[in-house]
VMD Tcl script that builds the backbone (N, CA, C; Angstrom):
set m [mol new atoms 474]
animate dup $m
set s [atomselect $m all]
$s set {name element resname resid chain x y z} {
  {N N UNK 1 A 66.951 71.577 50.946}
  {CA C UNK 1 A 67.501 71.143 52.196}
  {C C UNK 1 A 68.965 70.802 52.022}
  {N N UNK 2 A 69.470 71.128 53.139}
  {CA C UNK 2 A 70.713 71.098 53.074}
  {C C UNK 2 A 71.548 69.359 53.375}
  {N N UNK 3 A 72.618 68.963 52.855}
  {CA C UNK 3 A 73.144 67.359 53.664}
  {C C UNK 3 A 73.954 67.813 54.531}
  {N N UNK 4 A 74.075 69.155 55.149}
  {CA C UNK 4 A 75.462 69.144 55.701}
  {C C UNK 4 A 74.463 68.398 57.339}
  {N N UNK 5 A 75.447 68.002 58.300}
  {CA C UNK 5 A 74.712 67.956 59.294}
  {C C UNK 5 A 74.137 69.334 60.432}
  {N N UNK 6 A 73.360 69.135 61.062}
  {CA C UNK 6 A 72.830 70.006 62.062}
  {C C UNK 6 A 73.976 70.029 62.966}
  {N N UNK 7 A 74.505 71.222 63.368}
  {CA C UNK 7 A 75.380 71.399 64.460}
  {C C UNK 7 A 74.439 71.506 65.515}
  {N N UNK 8 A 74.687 71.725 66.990}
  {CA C UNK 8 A 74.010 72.696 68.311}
  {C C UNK 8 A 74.443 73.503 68.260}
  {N N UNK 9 A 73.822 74.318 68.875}
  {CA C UNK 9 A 74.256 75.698 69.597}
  {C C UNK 9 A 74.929 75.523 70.326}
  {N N UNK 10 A 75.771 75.929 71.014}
  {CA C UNK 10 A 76.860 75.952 72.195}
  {C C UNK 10 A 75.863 76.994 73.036}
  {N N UNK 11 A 75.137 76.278 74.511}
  {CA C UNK 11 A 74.453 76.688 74.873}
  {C C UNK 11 A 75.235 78.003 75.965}
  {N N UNK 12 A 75.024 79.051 76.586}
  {CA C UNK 12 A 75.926 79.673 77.431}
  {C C UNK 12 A 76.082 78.823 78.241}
  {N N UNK 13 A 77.333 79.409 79.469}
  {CA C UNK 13 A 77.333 78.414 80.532}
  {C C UNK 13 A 76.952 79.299 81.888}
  {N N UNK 14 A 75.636 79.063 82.510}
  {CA C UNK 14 A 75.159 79.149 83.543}
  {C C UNK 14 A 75.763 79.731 84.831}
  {N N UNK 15 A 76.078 80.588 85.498}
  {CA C UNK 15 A 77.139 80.903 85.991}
  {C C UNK 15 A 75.976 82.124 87.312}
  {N N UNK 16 A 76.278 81.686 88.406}
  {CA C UNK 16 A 75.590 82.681 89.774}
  {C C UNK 16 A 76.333 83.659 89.367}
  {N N UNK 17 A 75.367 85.064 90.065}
  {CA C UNK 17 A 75.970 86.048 89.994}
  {C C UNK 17 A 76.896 86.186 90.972}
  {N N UNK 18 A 77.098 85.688 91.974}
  {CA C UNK 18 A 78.459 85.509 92.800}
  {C C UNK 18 A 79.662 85.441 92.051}
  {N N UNK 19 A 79.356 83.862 91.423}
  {CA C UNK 19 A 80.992 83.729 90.663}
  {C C UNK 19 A 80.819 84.434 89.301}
  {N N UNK 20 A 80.005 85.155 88.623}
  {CA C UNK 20 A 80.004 86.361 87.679}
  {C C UNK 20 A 80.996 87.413 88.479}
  {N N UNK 21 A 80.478 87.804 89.538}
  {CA C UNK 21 A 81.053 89.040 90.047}
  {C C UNK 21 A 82.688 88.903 90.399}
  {N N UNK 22 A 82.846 87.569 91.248}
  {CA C UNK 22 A 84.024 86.973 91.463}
  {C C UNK 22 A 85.130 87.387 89.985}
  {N N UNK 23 A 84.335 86.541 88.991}
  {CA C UNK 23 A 85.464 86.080 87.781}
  {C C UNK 23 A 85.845 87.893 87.396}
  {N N UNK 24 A 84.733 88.650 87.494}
  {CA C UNK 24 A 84.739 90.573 87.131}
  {C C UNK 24 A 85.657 91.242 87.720}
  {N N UNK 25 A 86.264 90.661 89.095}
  {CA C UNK 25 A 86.760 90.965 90.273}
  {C C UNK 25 A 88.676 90.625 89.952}
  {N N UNK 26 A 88.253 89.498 89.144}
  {CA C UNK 26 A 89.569 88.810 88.930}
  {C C UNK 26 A 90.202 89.551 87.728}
  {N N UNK 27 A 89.065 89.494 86.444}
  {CA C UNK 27 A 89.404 90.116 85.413}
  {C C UNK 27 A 90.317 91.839 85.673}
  {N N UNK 28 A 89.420 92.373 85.975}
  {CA C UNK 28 A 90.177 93.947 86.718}
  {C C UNK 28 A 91.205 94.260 87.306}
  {N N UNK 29 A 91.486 93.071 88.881}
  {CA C UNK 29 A 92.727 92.696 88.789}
  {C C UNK 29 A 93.639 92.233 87.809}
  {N N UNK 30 A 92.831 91.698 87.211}
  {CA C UNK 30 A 94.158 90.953 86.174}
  {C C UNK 30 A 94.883 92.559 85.040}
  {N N UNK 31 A 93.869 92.808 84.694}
  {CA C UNK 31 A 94.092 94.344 83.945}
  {C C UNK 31 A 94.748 95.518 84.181}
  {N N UNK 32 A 94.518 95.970 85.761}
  {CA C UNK 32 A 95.045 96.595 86.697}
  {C C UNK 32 A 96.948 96.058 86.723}
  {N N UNK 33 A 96.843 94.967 86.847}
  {CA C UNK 33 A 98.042 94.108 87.774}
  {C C UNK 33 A 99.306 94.392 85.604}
  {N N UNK 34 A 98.499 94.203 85.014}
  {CA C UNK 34 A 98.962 94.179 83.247}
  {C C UNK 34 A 99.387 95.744 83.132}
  {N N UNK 35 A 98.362 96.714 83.239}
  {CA C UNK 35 A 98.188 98.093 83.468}
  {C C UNK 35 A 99.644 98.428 84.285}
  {N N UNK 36 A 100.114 98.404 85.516}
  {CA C UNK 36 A 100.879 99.007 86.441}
  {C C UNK 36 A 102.209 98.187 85.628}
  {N N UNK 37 A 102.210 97.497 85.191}
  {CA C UNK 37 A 103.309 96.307 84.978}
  {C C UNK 37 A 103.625 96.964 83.955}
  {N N UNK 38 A 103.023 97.487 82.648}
  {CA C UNK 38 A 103.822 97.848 81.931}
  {C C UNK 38 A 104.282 99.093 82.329}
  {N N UNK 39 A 103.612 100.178 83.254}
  {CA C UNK 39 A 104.244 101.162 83.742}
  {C C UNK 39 A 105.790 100.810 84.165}
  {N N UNK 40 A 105.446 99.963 85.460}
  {CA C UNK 40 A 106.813 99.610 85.697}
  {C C UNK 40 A 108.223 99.372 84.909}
  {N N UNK 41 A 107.803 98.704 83.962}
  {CA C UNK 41 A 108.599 98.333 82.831}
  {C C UNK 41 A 109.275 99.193 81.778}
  {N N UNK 42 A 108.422 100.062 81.454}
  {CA C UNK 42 A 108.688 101.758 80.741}
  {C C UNK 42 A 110.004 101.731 81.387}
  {N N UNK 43 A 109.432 102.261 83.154}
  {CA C UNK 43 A 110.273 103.132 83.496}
  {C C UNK 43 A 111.536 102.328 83.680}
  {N N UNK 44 A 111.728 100.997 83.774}
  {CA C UNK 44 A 113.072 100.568 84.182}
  {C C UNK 44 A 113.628 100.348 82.848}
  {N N UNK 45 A 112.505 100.773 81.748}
  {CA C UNK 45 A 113.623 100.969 79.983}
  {C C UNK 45 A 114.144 102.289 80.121}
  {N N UNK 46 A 113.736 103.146 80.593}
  {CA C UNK 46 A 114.243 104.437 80.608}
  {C C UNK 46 A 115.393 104.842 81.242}
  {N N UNK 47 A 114.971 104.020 82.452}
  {CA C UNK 47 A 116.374 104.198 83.645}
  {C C UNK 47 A 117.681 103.343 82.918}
  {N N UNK 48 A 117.790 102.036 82.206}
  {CA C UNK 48 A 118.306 101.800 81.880}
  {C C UNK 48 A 119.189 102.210 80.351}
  {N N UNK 49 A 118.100 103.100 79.875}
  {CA C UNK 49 A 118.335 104.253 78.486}
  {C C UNK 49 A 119.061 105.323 79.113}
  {N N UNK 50 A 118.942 106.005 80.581}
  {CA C UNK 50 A 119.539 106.533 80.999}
  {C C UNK 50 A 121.252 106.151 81.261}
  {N N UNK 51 A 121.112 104.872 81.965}
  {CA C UNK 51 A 122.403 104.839 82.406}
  {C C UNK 51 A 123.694 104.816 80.768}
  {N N UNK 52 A 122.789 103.960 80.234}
  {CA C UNK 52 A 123.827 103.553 78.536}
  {C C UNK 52 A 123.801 104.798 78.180}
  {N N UNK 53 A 123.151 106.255 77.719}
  {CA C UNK 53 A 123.298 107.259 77.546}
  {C C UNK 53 A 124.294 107.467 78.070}
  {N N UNK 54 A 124.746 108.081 79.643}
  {CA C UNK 54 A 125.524 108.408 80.021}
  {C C UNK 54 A 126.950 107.298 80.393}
  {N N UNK 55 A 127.165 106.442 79.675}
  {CA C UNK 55 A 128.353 105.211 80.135}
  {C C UNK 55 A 128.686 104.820 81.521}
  {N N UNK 56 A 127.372 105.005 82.005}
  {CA C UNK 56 A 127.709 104.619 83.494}
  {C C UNK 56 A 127.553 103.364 83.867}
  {N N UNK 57 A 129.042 102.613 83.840}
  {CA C UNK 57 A 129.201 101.160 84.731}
  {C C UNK 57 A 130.302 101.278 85.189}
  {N N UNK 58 A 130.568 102.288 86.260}
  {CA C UNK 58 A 131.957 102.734 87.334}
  {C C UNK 58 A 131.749 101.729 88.552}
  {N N UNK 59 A 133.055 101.581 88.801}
  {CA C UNK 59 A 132.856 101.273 90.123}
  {C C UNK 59 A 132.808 102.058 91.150}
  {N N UNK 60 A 132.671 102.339 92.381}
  {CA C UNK 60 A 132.809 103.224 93.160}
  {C C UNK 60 A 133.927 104.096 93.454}
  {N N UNK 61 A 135.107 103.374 92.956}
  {CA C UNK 61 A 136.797 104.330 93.435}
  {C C UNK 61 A 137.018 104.822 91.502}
  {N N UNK 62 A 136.090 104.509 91.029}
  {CA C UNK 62 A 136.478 104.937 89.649}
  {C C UNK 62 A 136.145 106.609 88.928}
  {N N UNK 63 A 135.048 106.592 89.777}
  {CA C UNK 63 A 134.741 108.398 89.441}
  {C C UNK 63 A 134.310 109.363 91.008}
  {N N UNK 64 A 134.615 110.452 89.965}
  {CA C UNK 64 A 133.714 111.148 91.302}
  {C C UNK 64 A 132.147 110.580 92.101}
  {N N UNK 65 A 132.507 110.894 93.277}
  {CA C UNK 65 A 131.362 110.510 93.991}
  {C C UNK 65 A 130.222 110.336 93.655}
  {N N UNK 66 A 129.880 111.987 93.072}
  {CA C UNK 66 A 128.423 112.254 92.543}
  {C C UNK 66 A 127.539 111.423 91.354}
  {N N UNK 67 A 128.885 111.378 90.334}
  {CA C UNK 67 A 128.944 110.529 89.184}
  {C C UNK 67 A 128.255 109.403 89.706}
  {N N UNK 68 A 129.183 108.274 90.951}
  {CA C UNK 68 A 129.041 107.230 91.627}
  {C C UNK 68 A 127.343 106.977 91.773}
  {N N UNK 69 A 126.452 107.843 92.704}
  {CA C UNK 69 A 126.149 107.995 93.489}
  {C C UNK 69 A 124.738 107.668 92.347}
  {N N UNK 70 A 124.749 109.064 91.410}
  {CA C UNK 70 A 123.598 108.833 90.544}
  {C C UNK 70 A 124.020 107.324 89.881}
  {N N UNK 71 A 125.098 107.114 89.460}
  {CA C UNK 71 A 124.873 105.617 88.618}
  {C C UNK 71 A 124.150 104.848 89.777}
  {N N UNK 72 A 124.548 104.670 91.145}
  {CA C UNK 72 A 123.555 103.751 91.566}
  {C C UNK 72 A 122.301 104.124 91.822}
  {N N UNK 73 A 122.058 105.338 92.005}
  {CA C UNK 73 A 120.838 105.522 92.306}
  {C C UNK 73 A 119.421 104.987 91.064}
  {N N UNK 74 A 120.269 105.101 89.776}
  {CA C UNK 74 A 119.387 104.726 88.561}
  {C C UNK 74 A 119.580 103.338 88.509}
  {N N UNK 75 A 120.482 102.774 88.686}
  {CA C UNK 75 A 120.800 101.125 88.663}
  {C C UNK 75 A 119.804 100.291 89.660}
  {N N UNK 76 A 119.973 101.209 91.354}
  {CA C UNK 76 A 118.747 100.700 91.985}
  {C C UNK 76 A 117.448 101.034 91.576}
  {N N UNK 77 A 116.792 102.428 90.727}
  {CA C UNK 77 A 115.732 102.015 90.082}
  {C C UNK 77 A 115.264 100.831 89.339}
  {N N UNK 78 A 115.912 101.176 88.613}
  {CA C UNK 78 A 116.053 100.161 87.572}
  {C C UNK 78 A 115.963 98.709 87.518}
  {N N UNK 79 A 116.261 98.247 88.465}
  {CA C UNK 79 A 116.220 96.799 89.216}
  {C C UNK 79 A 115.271 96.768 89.771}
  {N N UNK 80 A 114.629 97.837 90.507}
  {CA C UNK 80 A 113.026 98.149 91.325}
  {C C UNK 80 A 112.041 98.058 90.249}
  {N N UNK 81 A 112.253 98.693 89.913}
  {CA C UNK 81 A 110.887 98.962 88.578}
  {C C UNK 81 A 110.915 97.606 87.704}
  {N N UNK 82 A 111.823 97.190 87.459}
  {CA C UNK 82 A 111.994 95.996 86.410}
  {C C UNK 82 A 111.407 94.744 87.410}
  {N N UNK 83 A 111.676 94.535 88.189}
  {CA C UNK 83 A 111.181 93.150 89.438}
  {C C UNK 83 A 109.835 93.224 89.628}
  {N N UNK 84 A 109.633 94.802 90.074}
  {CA C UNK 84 A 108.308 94.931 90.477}
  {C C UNK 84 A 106.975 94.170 89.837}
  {N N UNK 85 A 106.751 94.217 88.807}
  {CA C UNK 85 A 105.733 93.232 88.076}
  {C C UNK 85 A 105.673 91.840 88.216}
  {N N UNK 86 A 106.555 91.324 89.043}
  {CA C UNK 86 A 107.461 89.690 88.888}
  {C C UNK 86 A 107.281 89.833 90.732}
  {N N UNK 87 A 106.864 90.415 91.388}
  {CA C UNK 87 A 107.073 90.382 92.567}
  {C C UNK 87 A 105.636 89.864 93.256}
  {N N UNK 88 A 105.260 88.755 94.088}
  {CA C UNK 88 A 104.138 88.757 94.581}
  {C C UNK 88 A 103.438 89.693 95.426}
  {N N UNK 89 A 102.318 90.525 95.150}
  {CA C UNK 89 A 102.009 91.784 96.110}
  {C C UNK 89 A 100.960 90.624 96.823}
  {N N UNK 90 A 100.115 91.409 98.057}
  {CA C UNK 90 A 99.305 90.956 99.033}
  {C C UNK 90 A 98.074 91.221 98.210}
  {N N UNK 91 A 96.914 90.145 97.972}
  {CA C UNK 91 A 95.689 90.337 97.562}
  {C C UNK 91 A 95.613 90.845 95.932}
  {N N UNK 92 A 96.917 90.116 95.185}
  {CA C UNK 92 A 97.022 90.743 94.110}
  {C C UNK 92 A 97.200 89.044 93.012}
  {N N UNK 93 A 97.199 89.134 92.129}
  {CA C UNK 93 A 97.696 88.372 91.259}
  {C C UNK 93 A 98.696 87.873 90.930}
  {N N UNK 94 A 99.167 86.718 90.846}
  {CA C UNK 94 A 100.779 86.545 90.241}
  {C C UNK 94 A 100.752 87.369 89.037}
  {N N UNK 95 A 101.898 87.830 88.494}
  {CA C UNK 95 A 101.933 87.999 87.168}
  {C C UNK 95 A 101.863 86.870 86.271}
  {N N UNK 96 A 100.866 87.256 84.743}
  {CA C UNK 96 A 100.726 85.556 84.307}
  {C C UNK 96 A 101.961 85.475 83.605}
  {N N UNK 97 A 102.587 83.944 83.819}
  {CA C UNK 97 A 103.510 83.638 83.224}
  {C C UNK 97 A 103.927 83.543 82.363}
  {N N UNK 98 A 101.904 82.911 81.260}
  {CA C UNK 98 A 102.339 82.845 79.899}
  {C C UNK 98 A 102.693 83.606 79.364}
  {N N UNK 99 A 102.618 84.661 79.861}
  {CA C UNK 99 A 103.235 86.029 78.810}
  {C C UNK 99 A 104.384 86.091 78.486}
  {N N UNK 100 A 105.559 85.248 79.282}
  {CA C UNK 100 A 106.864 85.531 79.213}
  {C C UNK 100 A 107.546 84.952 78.163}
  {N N UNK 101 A 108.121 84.902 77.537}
  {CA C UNK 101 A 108.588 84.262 76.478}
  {C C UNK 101 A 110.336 85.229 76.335}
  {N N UNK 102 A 111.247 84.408 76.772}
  {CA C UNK 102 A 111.930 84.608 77.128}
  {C C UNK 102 A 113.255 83.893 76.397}
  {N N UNK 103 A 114.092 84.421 75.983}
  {CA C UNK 103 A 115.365 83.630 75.731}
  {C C UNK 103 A 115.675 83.014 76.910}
  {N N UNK 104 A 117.037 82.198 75.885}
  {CA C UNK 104 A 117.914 81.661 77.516}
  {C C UNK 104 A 118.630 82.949 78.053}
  {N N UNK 105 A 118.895 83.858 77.419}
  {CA C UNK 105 A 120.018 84.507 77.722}
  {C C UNK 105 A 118.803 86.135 78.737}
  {N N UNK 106 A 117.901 86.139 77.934}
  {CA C UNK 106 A 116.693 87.012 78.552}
  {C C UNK 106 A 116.570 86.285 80.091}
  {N N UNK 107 A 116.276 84.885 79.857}
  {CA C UNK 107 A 115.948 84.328 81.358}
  {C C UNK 107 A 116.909 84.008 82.211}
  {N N UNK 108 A 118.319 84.262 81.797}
  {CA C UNK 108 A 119.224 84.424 82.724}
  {C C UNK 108 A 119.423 85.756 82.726}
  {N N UNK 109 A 119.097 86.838 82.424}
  {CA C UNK 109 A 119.197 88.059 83.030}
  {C C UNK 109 A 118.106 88.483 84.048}
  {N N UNK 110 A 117.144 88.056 83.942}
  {CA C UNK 110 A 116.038 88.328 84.376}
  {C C UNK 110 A 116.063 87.479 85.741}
  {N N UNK 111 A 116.621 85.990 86.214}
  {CA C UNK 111 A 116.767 85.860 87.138}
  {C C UNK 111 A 118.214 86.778 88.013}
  {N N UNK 112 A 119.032 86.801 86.965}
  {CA C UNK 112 A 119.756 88.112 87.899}
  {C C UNK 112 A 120.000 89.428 88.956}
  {N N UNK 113 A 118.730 89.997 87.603}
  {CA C UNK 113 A 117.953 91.176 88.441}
  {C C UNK 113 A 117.300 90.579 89.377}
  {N N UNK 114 A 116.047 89.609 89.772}
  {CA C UNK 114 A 115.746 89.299 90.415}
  {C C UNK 114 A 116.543 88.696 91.747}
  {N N UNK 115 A 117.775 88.713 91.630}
  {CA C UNK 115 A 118.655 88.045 92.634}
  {C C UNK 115 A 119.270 89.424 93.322}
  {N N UNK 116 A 119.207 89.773 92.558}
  {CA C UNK 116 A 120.410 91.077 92.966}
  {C C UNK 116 A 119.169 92.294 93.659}
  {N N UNK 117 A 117.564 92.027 93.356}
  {CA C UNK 117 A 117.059 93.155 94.052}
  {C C UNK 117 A 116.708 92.406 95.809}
  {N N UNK 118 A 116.466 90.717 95.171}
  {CA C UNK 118 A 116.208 90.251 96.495}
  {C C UNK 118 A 117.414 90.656 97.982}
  {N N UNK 119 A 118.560 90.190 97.160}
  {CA C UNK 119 A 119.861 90.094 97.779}
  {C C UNK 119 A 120.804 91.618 98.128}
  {N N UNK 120 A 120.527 92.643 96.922}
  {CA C UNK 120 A 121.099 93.674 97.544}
  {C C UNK 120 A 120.333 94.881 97.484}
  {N N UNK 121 A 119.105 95.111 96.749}
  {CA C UNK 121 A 118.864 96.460 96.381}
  {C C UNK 121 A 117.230 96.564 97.370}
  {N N UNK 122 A 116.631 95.210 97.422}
  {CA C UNK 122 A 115.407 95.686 98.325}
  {C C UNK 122 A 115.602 95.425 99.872}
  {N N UNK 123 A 116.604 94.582 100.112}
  {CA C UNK 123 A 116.864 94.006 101.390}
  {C C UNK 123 A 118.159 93.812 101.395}
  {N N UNK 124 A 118.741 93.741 102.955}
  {CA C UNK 124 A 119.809 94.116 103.402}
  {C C UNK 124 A 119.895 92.672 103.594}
  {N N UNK 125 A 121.111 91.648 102.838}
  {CA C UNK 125 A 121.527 90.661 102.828}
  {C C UNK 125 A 122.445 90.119 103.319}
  {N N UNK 126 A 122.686 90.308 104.693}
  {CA C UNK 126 A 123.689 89.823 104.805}
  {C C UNK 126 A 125.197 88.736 104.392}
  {N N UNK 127 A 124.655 88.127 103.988}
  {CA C UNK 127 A 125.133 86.679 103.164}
  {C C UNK 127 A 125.850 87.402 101.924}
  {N N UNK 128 A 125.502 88.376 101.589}
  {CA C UNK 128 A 126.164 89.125 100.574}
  {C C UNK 128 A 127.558 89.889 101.296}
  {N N UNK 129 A 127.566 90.483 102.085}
  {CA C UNK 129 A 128.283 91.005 102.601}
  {C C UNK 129 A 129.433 90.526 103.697}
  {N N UNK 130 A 129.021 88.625 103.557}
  {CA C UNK 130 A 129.752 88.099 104.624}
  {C C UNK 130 A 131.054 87.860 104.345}
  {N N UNK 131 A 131.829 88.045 105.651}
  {CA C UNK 131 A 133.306 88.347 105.678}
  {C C UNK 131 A 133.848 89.746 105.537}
  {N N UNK 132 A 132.786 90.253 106.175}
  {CA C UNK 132 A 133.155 92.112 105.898}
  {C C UNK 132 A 132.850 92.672 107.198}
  {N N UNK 133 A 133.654 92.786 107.796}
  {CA C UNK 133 A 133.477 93.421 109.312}
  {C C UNK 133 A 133.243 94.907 108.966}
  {N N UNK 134 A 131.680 95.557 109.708}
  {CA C UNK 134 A 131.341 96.905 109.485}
  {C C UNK 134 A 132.751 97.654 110.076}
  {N N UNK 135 A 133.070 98.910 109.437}
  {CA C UNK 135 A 134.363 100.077 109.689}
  {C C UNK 135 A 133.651 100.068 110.935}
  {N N UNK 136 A 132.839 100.541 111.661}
  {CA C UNK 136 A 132.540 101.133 113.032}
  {C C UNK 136 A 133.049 100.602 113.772}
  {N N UNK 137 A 133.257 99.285 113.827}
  {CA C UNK 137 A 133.332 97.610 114.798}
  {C C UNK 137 A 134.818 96.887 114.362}
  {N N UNK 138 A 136.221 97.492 115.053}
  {CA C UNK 138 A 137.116 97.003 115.036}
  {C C UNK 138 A 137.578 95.990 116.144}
  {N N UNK 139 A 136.532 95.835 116.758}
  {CA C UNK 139 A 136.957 94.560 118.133}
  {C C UNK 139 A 137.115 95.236 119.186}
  {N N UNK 140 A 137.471 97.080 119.296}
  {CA C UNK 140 A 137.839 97.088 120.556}
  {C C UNK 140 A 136.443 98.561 121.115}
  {N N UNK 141 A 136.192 98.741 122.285}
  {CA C UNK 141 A 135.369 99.301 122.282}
  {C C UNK 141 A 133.873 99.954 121.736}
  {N N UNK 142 A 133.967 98.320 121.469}
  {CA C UNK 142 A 132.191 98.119 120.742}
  {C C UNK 142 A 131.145 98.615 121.408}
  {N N UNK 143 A 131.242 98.814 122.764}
  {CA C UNK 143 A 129.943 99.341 123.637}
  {C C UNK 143 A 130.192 101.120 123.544}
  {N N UNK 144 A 131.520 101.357 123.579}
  {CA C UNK 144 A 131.470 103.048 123.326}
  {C C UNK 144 A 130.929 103.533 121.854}
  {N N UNK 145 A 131.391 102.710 120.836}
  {CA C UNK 145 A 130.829 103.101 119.428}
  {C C UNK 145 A 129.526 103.167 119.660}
  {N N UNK 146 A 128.755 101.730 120.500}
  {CA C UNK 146 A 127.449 101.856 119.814}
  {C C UNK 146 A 126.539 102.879 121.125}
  {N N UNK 147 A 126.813 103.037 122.207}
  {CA C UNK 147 A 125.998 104.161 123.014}
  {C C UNK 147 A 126.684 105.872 122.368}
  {N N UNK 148 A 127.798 105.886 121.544}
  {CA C UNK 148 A 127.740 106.969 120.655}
  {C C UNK 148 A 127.008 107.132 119.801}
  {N N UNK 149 A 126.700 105.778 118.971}
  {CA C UNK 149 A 125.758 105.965 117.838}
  {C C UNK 149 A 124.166 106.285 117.591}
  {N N UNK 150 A 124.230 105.331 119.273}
  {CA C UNK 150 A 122.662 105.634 120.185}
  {C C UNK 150 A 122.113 106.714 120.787}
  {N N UNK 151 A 123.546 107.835 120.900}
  {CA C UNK 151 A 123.191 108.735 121.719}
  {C C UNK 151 A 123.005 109.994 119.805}
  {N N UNK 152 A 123.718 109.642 119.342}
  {CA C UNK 152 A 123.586 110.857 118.174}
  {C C UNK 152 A 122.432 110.023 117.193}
  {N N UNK 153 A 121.939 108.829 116.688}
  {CA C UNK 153 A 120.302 108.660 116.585}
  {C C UNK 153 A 119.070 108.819 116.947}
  {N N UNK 154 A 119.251 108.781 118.862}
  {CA C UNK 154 A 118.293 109.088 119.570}
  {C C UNK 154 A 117.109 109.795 118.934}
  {N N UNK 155 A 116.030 109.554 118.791}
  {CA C UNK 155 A 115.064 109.882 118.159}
  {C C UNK 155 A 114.744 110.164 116.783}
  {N N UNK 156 A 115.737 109.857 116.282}
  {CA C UNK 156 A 116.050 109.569 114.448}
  {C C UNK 156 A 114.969 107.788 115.033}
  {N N UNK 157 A 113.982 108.197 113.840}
  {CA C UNK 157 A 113.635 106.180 113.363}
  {C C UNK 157 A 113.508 106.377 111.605}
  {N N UNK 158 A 113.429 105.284 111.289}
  {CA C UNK 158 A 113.641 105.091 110.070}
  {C C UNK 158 A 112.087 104.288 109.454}
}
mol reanalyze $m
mol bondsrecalc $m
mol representation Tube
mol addrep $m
């Protein structure tokens, strides 16, 4: 015979098949939500492998258009795809937090992007743009610009 003492068993814990199915429900999401996230993430390493490949941080009057045009077009990926995992969807999971482990200098970039997709790349911010009177709208014949603009949109929606 042994002196060590008798442990218990750690009995299972009892659980309806409701909240079985529930916690199954959560798990999948959670996997799913991990799953798409690192997709996302790939691709905004790539887009961003793209842009450093090609030295693209122009400003707009600095190169040709086209040049211009793709640097933002990968820059606004790139900011899309990278947020996206960090973004609350409807009927979805937060992303878990603990995962993040982050410098200071990581977590001040990372709220960046996050500022800059809220503020300029997913939504039209005004507050960003304030003190900038649109070219169309010089003060004088504001009702002819805009029943021109109304009449050549007409059935354009977006």
């Amino acid at each position: 015979m042994s002196d060590r003492p008798r442990t218990q068993s750690a009995k299972p814990e009892q659980v309806s098949p409701d909240a079985f199915a529930a916690r199954q429900r959560a798990s999948q999401q959670r996997y799913a939500l991990l799953f798409v996230a690192q997709q996302d993430l790939l691709q905004a390493r790539s887009f961003a492998a793209h842009l450093i490949e090609h030295g693209w941080h122009y400003e707009p009057w600095e190169k040709h258009s086209s040049i211009y045009v793709q640097q933002a077009a990968f820059a606004t990926a790139l900011v899309l795809a990278y947020c996206r995992p960090f973004t609350v969807a409807r009927g979805w999971p937060k992303f878990p937090t603990g995962l993040l482990a982050h410098t200071l200098d990581e977590k001040a970039l990372h709220e960046r992007l996050d500022a800059l997709r809220n503020a300029v790349y997913a939504h039209s911010d005004v507050d960003v743009n304030a003190g900038q009177e649109p070219p169309l709208f010089d003060g004088e014949d504001t009702d002819l610009v805009l029943s021109a603009h109304a009449s050549a949109t007409r059935g354009n929606s977006c």
